[in-house]
Structures are given as C-alpha cells and as structure tokens.
C-alpha positions in Angstrom: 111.1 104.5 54.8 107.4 102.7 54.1 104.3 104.6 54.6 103.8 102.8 57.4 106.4 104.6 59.5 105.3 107.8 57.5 102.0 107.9 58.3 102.1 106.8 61.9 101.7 110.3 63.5 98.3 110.1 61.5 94.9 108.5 62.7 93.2 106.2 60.1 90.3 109.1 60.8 92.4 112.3 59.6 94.0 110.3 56.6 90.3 110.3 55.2 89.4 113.9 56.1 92.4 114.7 53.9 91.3 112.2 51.3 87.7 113.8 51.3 89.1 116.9 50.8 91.5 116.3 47.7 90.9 112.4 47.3 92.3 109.4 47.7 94.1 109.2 44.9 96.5 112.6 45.2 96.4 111.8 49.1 98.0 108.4 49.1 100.2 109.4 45.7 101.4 112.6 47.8 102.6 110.1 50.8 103.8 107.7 48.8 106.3 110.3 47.6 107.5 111.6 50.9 110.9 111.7 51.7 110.2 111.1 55.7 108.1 110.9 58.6 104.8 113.1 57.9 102.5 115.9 60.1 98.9 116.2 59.3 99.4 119.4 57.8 102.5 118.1 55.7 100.3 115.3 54.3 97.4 117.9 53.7 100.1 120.6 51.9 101.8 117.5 49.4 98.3 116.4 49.1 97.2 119.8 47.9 99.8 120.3 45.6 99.4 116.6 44.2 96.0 117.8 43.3 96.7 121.0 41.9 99.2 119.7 39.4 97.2 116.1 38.5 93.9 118.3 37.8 95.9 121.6 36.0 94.3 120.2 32.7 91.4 118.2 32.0 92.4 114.9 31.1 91.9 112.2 28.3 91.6 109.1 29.9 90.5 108.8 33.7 91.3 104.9 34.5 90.3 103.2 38.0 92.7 100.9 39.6 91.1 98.3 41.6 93.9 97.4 44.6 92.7 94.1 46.1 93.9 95.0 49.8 96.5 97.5 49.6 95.6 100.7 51.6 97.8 103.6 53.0 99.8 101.8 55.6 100.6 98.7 53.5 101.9 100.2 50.1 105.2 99.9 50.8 105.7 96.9 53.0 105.4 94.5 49.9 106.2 96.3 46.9 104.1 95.4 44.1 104.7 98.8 42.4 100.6 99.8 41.8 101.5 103.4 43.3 104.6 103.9 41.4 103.0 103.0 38.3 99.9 105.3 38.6 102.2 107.8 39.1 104.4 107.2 36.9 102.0 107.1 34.2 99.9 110.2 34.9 103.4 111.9 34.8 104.6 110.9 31.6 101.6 111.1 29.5 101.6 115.1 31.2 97.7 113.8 32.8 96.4 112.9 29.6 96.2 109.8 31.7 94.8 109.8 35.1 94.8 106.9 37.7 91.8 106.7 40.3 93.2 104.7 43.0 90.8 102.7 44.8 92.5 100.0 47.3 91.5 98.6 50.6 89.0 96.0 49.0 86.7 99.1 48.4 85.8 98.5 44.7 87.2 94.6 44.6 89.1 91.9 46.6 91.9 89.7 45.7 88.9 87.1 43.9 87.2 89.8 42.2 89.1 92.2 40.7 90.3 90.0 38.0 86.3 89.6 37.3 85.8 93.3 37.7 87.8 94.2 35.3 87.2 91.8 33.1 83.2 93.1 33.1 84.6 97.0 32.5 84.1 98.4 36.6 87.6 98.2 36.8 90.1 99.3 34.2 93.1 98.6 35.9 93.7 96.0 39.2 96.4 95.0 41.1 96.3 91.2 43.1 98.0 88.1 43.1 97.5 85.8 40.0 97.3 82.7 42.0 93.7 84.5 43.4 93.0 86.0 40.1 93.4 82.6 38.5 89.7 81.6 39.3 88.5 84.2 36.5 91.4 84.3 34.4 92.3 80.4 34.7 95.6 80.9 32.1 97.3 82.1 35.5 97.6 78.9 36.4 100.5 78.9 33.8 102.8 80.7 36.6 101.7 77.9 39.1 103.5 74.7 38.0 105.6 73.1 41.3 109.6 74.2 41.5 109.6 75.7 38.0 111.1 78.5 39.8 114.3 78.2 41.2 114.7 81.5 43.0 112.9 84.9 42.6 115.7 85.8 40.3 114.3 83.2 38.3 110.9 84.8 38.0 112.4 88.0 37.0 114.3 87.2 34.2 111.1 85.0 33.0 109.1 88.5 33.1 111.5 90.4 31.3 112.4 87.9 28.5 110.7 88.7 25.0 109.1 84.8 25.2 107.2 85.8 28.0 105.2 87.6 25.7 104.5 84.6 23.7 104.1 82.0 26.7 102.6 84.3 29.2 101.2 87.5 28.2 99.9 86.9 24.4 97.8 83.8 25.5 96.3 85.6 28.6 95.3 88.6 26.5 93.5 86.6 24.0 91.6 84.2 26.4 90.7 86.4 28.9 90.6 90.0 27.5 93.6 91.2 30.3 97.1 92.5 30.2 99.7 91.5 31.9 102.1 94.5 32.9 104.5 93.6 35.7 104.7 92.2 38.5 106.6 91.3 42.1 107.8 88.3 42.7 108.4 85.6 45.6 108.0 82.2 46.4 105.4 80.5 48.0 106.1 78.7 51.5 104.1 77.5 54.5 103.5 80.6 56.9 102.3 78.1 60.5 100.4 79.6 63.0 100.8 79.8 66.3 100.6 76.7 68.2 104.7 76.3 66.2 105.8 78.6 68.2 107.4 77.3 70.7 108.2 74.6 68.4 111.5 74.3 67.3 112.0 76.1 64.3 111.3 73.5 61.0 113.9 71.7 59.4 112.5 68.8 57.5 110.1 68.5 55.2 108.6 65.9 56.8 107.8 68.3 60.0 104.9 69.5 57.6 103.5 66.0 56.4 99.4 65.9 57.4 99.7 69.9 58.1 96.4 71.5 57.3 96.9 74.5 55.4 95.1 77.6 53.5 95.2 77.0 49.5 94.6 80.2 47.2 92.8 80.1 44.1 95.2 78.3 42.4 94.1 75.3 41.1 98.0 74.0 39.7 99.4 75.0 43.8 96.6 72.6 45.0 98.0 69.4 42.8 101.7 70.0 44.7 99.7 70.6 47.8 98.5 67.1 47.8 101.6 65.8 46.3 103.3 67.0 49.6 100.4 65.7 52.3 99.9 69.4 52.8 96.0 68.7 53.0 94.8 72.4 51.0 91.8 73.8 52.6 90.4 76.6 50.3 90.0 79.6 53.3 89.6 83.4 50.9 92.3 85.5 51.8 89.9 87.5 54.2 89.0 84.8 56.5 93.3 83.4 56.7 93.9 85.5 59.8 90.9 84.4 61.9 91.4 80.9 60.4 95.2 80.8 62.3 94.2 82.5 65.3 91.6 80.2 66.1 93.6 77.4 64.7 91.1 76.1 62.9 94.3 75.6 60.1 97.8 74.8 60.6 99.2 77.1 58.5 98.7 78.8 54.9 100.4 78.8 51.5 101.7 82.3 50.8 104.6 84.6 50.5 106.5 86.1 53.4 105.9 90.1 52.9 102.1 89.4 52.2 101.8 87.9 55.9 103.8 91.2 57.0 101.5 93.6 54.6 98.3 91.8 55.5 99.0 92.1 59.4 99.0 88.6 59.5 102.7 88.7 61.3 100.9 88.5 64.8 98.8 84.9 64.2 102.2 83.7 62.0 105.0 82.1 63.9 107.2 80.6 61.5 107.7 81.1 57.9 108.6 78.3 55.8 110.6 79.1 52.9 109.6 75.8 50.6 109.6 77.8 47.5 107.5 75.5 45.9 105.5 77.6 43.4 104.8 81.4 42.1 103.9 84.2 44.9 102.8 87.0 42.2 101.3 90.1 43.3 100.6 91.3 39.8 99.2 94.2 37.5 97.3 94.0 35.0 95.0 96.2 32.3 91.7 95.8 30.6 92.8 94.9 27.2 90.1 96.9 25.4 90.5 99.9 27.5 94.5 99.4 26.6 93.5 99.6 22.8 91.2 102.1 22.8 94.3 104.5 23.9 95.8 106.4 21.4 98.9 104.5 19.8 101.1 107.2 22.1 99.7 106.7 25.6 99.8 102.8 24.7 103.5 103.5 24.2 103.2 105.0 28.3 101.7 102.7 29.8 104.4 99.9 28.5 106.8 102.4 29.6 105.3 102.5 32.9 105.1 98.9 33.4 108.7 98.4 32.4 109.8 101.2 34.9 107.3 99.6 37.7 108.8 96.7 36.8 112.4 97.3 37.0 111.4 99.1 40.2 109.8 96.4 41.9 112.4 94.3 41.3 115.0 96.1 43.4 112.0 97.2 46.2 110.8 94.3 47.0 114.0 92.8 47.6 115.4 95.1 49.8 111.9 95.7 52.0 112.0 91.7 52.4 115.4 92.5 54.6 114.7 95.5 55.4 111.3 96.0 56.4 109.5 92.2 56.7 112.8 90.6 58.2 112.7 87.7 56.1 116.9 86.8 56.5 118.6 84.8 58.8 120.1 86.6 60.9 116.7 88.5 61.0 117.5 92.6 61.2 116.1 94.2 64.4 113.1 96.8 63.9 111.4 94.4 61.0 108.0 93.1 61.0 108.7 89.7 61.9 111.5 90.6 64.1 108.4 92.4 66.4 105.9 89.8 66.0 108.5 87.3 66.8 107.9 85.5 63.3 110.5 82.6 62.7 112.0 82.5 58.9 113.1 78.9 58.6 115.2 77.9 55.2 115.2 74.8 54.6 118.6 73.3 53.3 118.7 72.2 49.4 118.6 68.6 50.3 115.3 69.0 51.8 113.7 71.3 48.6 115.2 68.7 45.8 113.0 66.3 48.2 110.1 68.3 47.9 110.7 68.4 44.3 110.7 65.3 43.6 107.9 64.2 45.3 105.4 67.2 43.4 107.3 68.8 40.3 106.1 68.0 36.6 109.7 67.3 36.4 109.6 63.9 38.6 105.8 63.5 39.1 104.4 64.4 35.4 100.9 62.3 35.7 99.8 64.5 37.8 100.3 67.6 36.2 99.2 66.0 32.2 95.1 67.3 32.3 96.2 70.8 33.4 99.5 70.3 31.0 97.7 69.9 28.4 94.8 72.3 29.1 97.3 75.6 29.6 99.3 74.1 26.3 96.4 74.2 24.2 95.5 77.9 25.3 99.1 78.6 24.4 98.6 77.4 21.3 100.3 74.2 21.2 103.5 75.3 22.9 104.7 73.2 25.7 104.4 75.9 28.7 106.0 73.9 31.2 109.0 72.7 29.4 109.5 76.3 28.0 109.0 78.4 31.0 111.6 76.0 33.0 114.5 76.7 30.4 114.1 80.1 30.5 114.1 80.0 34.2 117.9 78.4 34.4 119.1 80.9 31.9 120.3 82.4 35.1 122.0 81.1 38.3 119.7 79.4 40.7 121.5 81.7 43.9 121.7 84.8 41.6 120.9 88.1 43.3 117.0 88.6 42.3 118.0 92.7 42.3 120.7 91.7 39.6 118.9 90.2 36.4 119.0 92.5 33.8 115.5 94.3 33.0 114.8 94.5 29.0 111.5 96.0 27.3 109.9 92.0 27.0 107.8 93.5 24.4 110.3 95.0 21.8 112.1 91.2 22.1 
C-alpha cells in the first residue's frame, strides 16, 4: 500500500504538527514503514517511537538528504528507494549514521540538488540524472538514444562491476559525487490534453512536429531533434501549467514521474518510445563519503546495494500496480482515475525510431558529445561499452528478474 493511501485520513496541516513535534525525518520514516492505512494518533505513536530509537544515542555522522520533489504522499508512487535507504542505513550502522530528510523542493529542486551537494549544503540528494546532468554534465553518459533496450537492461548495467569503471569512477572524479543506486525506466512522450479524445497513438509519425518539454539533458535533446520532436526546455516545475494551458504538446519523461508529480490529470496519453534513460537517482558527496570511517563506508555501499536491489522489484510492481502503466490498465491506478492512456508502440515502430536518432544508425550526430564523455572516461568508448553490456540480457526479460551483484566488489 503507498503512503498515499496511508496517509489519506491525514490533512497536509496535521502531517506537519506531527513533523514539528518529532521531525520530518522520524515522521515520514515512521509512515513509510506502516503496514496499512494510518490515524493521526497512529502516525504520532510510530512517529514517537521512530524518534525515540533514532535519537537513543548521539550520533557520529548526521547527513542531510536533499529530495528534489518527493514529499509524504509521493514516496511510494515511484520508487526511487531514498526512504528505504535512509533507513536502512541509520539502522545498520546502529545511528552512528543519521539521515535528515528534507524533500518537497525545501532545501533543492530537481536542477539544484546536484549543485547543492556538490558546494557541501547537501550531503546526500535524490533526482533524476537527466536534471542533474546540468551540474554534473558526465550524466549525460546514461543519455545516449535506444542504448537501453528495456528497463531490465538498465538494471543489469547498474549492477555489473564495469559500471564502476564506465559510470561511477569517472563521475566521482569529475564531479566530486557518488553514484549509489538508482530506479529505472524509459523515457516516452507523456501528451497533454488536447490527445484525448484522439485515438490512442500508434505511429511514430503521429508525434512528428509535436512540441514537447526537454529535461536537462543535453544527449536526450540530439534524439529529440533527430525525431522532429521540437524540445522546448520548460524546468520540471513549470511542466504541469505548460500542458494545461497547452502551451506544449507534450513532455519527455517517464510514466510513474507523471503519476508522482500529479501530473496524471493534464496527461492523456503516455507514450511508451523508450528512447533514452528515465533515472531517478541517489547519489553522495564524495568527500563526505571519505571522510566516514572505513566501516560506515562499508554501510552505506551496503545500503545502496539493498536500496538497489529493492527498487528494482518496487518500482516494477507500483508501475502495474499503483501508476497503471499495462495494457490492460488495472482498475484503482493512477492513470486508470485520471483517464491516462498508456500506448505501446509495436517494435516495428521503435526500430524506426532507432534508426532515425541512435549512435547506432545516426553516429554524426552523437561524435562531439562521443568524444567529450569518452575523454572523461578516460579513453574508453562509453557508448560502444555500455550497449554490450546492455544485451547481456534479453531485450523482453522481466526487469524484477536480473540478478543484483555488489557492482563494486566486481
């Protein structure tokens, strides 16, 4: 059950009178771990008790966790795992760790917290890294077109020991961050709603000369063009009024962030194009991460493996479950409410799209950025490399299947 069902006998209002008694923090990790529908006075008691046992001892290392737009009622609509890990961690390092939660944009947004962190406000943040790839530009590396088969794909790409190399290693060095896990979808075109009482897309061409939302992303922007999508850069804050007014067509995201960012109601059909890396990540400070005693270091990989491995199995069932992205669409789900439209596009029409944007087919227009993220990677070839390991597995494997491994005992 998400929090959302939770905590909907409890006004916005009384959710911070408990969090000003005991904090936000120990509030949201007490309802996080609920079993079931929650009273005021239940949330106040587990909050109590949550509390009690993270402030038993002084601790060692107090960390805040920037959370771009997560708040109470979105945690566990897409599951990105920032809860579970903050959790997690203070419990197995006994508090000698402790998490301050801040979400809701309060301390940064999905553009900032990458810079927060990186200038020591924020120790720890959670957002996607196509937003964070403004000030941490090796994100980009994620963002090549239809590298990705399938979110099963991306998962076995996060676990495997080269991601450490290709991804993680480079990243740390050139921008002072580390990665620790992250979900994982596929971006498509979420239209507004003058489509909806079109009939549901099932061409590609049906988007041609579409105006649509880019995110930070410079690498999504080059497919964007590629597929006359016509990118607009609109920040993530300013999406929902941009597709109610319909002042865009649609936008370039993943199908639980419209249900988590309550853009469901302005979204009528989501297009499953799959054409390049949804990643609603975590990372660390890298300084703050070696200033920790070689122990705790040792816990917080831990941690990120277990929020990993967690994530993985999640996300995939709240995207049936609770966002009603499936065809047929279950009854009760976010988009089944809002009346949101999945369309999947048959393979014929995604090897089209492929061809007409991927490095694969179209490689002039990926060789400045090519070369750029190579050199930052030392000299490997990160396209070339990351698309192998992405076919190690099936392309219509079951993402909740791949096999988690420690990536950085490889």
């Amino acid at each position: 059950m998400g929090l959302t069902n939770k905590l909907s006998r409890i006004s916005r209002r009384d959710l911070f009178r408990v969090a000003g008694t005991y904090g936000m923090s120990s509030t949201l990790l007490a309802a996080g771990s609920f079993g079931g529908a929650m009273s005021l006075a239940n949330l106040a008691s587990a909050a109590e008790s949550t509390y009690e046992r993270r402030f038993s001892k002084p601790a060692k290392h107090t960390l805040k966790f920037g959370a771009s737009g997560f708040n109470a009622r979105n945690l566990l609509i897409e599951r990105a795992g920032a809860l579970e890990f903050a959790r997690d961690l203070e419990a197995r390092t006994d508090g000698e760790i402790r998490i301050e939660f801040i979400g809701d944009n309060q301390i940064c947004g999905q553009l900032s917290c990458v810079e927060k962190t990186q200038q020591g406000i924020v120790d720890i943040y959670a957002a996607s890294t196509q937003n964070s790839a403004g000030g941490a530009p090796y994100l980009n590396v994620l963002d090549y077109a239809f590298m990705f088969p399938g979110r099963a794909s991306q998962y076995h790409f996060l676990y495997h020991p080269k991601s450490q190399e290709i991804l993680r290693d480079p990243l740390e060095k050139r921008h002072g961050l580390k990665f620790l896990f992250s979900h994982c979808e596929l971006r498509g075109i979420q239209l507004g709603l003058k489509y909806k009482d079109a009939p549901a897309i099932t061409k590609l061409e049906q988007l041609f000369g579409t105006k649509n939302r880019v995110t930070g992303t410079q690498l999504g922007r080059i497919a964007m063009n590629a597929l006359n999508l016509n990118p607009v850069p609109v920040a993530w804050e300013e999406t929902l009024d941009g597709l109610k007014q319909g002042l865009i067509d649609g936008a370039e995201t993943w199908a639980s962030a419209v249900a988590y960012a309550n853009m469901a109601p302005v979204v009528s059909q989501s297009v499953d194009l799959k054409f390049f890396c949804g990643t609603e990540h975590t990372s660390m400070s890298a300084k703050v991460f070696d200033g920790l005693e070689g122990y705790l270091q040792d816990a917080v990989m831990e941690s990120a493996y277990w929020a990993q491995a967690h994530v993985q199995a999640a996300n995939e069932a709240a995207l049936v479950k609770t966002v009603g992205f499936s065809d047929p669409q279950l009854p009760g789900t976010v988009f089944a409410e809002h009346g949101v439209r999945p369309a999947f596009l048959p393979d014929s029409e995604i090897r089209m799209a492929e061809e007409m944007c991927s490095p694969e087919f179209q490689p002039q227009l990926w060789e400045q950025w090519r070369d750029r993220l190579n050199k930052w990677a030392g000299g490997i070839d990160t396209y070339q490399e990351i698309y192998t390991i992405a076919r190690e597995v099936d392309k219509d494997m079951k993402p909740e299947n791949v096999e988690p491994r420690r990536w950085w005992k490889g």
